[in-house]
TIZA-554835 format. One record per residue (C-alpha): residue number from 1; x, y, z. Coordinates in Angstrom, 3 decimals, decimal comma. Example, Ala and Ser with C-alpha at 12.3 -4.5 7.8 and 13.67 -1.06 7.14 Angstrom:
2
<1 <12,300 -4,500 7,800>> <2 <13,670 -1,060 7,140>> 
end
This chain:
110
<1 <-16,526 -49,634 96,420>> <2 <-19,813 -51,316 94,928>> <3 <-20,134 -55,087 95,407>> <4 <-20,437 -56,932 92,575>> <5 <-24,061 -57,693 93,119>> <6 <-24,969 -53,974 93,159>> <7 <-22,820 -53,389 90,051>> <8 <-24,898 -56,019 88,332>> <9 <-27,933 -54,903 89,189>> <10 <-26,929 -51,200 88,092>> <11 <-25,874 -52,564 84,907>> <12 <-29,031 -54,344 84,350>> <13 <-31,133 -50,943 85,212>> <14 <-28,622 -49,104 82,879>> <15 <-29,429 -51,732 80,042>> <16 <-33,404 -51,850 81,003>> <17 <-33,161 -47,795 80,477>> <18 <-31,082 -48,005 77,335>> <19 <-33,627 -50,691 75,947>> <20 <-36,473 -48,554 76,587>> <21 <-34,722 -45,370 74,640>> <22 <-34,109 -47,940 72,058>> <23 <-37,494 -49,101 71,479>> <24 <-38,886 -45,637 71,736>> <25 <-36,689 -44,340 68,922>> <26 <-36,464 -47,344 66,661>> <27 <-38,357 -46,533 62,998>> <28 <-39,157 -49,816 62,998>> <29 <-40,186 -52,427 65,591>> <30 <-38,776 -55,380 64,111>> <31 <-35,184 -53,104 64,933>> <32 <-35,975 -53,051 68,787>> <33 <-34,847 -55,543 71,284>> <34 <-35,786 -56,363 74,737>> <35 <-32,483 -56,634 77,373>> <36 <-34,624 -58,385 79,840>> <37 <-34,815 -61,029 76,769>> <38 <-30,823 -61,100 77,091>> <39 <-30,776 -61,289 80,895>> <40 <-29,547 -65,314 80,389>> <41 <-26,523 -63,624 78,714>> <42 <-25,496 -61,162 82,277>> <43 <-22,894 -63,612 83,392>> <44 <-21,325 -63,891 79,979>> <45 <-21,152 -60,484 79,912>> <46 <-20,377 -59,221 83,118>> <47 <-17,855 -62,066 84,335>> <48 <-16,969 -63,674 80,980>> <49 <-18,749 -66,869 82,030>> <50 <-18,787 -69,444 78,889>> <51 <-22,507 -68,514 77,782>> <52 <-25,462 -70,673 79,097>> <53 <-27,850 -72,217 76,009>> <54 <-30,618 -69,649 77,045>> <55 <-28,020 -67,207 76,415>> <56 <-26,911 -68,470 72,775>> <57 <-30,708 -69,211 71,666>> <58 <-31,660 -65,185 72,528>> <59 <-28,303 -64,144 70,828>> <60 <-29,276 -65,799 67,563>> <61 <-32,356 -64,285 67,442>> <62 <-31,600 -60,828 68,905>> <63 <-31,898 -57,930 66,021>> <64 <-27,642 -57,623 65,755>> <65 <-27,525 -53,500 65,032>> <66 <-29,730 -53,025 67,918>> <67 <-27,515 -54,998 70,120>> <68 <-24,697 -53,447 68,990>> <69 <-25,859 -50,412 69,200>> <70 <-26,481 -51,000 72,939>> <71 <-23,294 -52,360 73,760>> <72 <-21,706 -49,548 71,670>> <73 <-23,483 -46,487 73,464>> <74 <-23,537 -47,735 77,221>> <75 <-21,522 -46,410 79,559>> <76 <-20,076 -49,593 80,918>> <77 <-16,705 -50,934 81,883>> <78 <-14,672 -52,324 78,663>> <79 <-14,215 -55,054 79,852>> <80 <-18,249 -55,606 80,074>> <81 <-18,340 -54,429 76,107>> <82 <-15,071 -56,754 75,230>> <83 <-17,071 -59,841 77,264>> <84 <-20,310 -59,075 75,302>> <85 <-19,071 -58,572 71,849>> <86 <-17,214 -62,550 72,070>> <87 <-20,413 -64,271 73,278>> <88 <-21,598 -64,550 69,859>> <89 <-18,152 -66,386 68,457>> <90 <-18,051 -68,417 72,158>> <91 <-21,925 -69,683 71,431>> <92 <-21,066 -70,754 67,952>> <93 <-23,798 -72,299 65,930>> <94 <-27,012 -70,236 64,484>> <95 <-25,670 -67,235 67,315>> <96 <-21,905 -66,994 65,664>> <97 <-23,551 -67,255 62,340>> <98 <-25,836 -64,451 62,664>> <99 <-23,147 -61,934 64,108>> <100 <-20,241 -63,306 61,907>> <101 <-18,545 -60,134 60,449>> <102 <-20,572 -57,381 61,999>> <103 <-18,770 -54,562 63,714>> <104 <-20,310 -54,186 66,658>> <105 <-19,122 -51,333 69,255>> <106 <-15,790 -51,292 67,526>> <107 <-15,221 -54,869 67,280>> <108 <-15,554 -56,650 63,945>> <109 <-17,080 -59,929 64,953>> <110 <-14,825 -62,802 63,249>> 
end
């Protein structure tokens, strides 16, 4: 069995990868978005961790269908995609406001 520091880490390359694909196939580059941007968010996501202000500021600002779309198309645990489609709503503020409603990998954001 992995340890949980090599699970992270192959989550993070997965993400990087995914990212890249992203970037390379979005029309437009306003659409794109950077996961080593949301690295402040890895604890939120991977542990459930209440998410860190670095973590809320890049989730307000982070394009929300390209997010989605990343969390959505990953092959990661659920529980990875239910901790990272509830950081928005646990950040509140400008990050809630700016997901509020979407569906994102399943999950309407509410």
């Amino acid at each position: 069995m992995a340890s949980s520091c090599s699970m992270k880490r192959a989550v993070v390359m997965i993400l990087i990868t995914l990212c890249m694909v992203v970037v390379l196939m979005a029309d437009d580059a306003q659409a794109a978005c950077s996961l080593n941007d949301m690295a402040p968010c890895l604890d939120a996501v991977t542990s459930g961790a209440t998410p860190t202000e670095p973590c809320c500021l890049k989730v307000a600002a982070v394009d929300v269908v390209c997010f989605c779309n990343l969390v959505a198309t990953g092959n990661y645990p659920q529980s990875y995609v239910n901790n990272a489609v509830v950081v928005p709503a646990k950040c509140g503020g400008a990050a809630y406001a700016h997901f509020k409603g979407q569906v994102c990998a399943g999950h309407t954001i509410t």
